[in-house]
Each structure stands twice: as C-alpha cells, then as structure tokens.
C-alpha positions as CSV (number, residue, x, y, z in Angstrom):
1,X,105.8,21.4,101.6
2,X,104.0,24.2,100.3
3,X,103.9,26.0,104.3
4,X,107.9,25.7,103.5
5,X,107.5,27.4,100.5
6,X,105.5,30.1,101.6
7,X,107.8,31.0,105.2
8,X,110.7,30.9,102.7
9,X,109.2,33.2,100.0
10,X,108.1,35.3,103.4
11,X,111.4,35.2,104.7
12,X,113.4,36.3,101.5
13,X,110.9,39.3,100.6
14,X,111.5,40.1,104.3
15,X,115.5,40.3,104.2
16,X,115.0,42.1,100.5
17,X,112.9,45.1,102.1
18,X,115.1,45.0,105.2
19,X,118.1,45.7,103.3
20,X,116.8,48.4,100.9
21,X,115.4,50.0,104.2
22,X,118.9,49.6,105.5
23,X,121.5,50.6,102.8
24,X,121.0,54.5,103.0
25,X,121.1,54.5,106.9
26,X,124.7,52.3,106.4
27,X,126.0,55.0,103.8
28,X,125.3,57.7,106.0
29,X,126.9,56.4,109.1
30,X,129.9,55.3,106.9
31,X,129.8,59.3,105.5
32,X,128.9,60.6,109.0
33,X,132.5,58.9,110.1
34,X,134.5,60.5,107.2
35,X,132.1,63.9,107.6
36,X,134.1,63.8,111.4
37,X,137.1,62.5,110.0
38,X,137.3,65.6,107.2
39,X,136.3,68.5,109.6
40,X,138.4,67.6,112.7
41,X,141.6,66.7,110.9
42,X,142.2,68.9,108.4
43,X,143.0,72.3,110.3
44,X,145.6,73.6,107.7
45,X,143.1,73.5,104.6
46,X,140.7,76.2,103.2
47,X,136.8,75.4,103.1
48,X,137.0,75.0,99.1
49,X,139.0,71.7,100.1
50,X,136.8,70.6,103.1
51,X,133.6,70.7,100.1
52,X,135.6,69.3,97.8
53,X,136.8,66.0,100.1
54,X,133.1,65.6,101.3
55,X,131.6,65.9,97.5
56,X,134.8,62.9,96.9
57,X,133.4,60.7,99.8
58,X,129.4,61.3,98.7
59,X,130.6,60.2,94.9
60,X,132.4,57.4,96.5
61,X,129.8,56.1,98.6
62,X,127.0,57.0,95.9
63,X,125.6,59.2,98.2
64,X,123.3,62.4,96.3
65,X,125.3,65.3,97.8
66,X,126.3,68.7,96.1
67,X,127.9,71.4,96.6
68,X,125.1,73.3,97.7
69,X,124.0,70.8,100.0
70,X,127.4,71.4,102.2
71,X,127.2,75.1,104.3
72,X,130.4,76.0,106.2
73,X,129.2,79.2,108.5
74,X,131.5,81.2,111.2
75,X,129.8,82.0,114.1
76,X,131.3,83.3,117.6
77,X,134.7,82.1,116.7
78,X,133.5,78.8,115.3
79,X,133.0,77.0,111.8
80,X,129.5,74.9,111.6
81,X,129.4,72.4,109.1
82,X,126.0,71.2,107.7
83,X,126.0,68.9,104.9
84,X,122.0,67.8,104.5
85,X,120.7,65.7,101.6
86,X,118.1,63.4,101.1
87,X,118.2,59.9,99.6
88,X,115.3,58.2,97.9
89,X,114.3,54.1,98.6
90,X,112.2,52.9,95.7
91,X,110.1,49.5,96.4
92,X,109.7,48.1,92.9
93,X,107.3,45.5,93.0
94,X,104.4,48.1,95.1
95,X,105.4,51.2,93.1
96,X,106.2,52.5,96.8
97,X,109.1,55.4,97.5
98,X,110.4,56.0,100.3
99,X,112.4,59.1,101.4
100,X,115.3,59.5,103.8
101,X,116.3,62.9,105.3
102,X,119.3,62.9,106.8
103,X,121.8,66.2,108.2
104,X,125.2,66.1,109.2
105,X,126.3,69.1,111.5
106,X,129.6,69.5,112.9
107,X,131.3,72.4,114.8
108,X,135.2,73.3,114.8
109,X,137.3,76.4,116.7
110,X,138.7,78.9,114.3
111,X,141.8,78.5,116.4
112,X,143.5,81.7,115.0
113,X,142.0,80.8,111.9
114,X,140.3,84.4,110.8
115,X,140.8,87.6,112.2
C-alpha cells in the first residue's frame, strides 16, 4: 500500500512540474500562430496597429510583452518583425526559477508600401 502511495505522489509531482515546464512553451506557440496570423494578413494597416494587435494577443494569452519588446525594421524592401520577451517559471515548493527566452521574427515585402 504504501509503494502505491509513493508511485502516486511520484506520479502527481511529476505531471505538476511537467505542466508548469509546459505552459509558457504552449502560450508561445499559441502567440507564435497569431504573431503569423497579424504580420501576413494585415497588409492595409500602419505598424502602430500591427504593435497594438500583438500587445492585445500577449494580454490575452497573459504573455509579459511590451511595446518595446516588439521591433518592426525596413530593410532591402522588407519589414522584419521581432517581438522577444522572456517568461519566468517559478517552482514553489524548491524556491527554484526557471526562465524562458523566447523570439518571434517574421519578414514581410513592402509591396509598394514606402517609397
């Protein structure tokens, strides 16, 4: 009985760290989709509303992002998109943080855009 309760108390502090570990890489691949979905789509819009649609996803998903975390950049007839920020894991019970760096970079044609 008490081997039971020892695999189960295993098992449970197991799935506990696995999903802390897991949530921010599961945000940012649900923010990486809308990241693609923003840039790519929304040709007729200025760059204020491009920042201002990704700061609305990051508050939605509860992701730490601000405005100066997003660069928009024109280079050789392109826009690059970089939105970097890094989110924090904090194990409670072994005073243990963990920290996630993660970067989003995407590049669109000006397409008549500028100049």
């Amino acid at each position: 009985m008490i081997r039971f309760f020892i695999k189960a108390v295993f098992v449970v502090i197991l799935i506990y760290v696995a999903l802390l570990v897991a949530t921010p890489w599961v945000k940012y691949y649900i923010y990486k989709n809308a990241f693609n979905n923003i840039i790519y789509s929304e040709k007729r819009f200025p760059d204020f509303n491009v920042k201002k649609n990704l700061l609305e996803e990051a508050k939605e998903l509860n992701i730490p992002v601000r405005a100066e975390n997003i660069k928009i950049e024109i280079v050789n007839f392109k826009k690059i998109y970089t939105v970097e920020y890094v989110e924090n894991v904090f194990f409670p019970y072994i005073n243990k943080e963990v920290t996630f760096r993660f970067i989003l970079k995407g590049e669109k044609d000006i397409e008549g855009e500028y100049e």
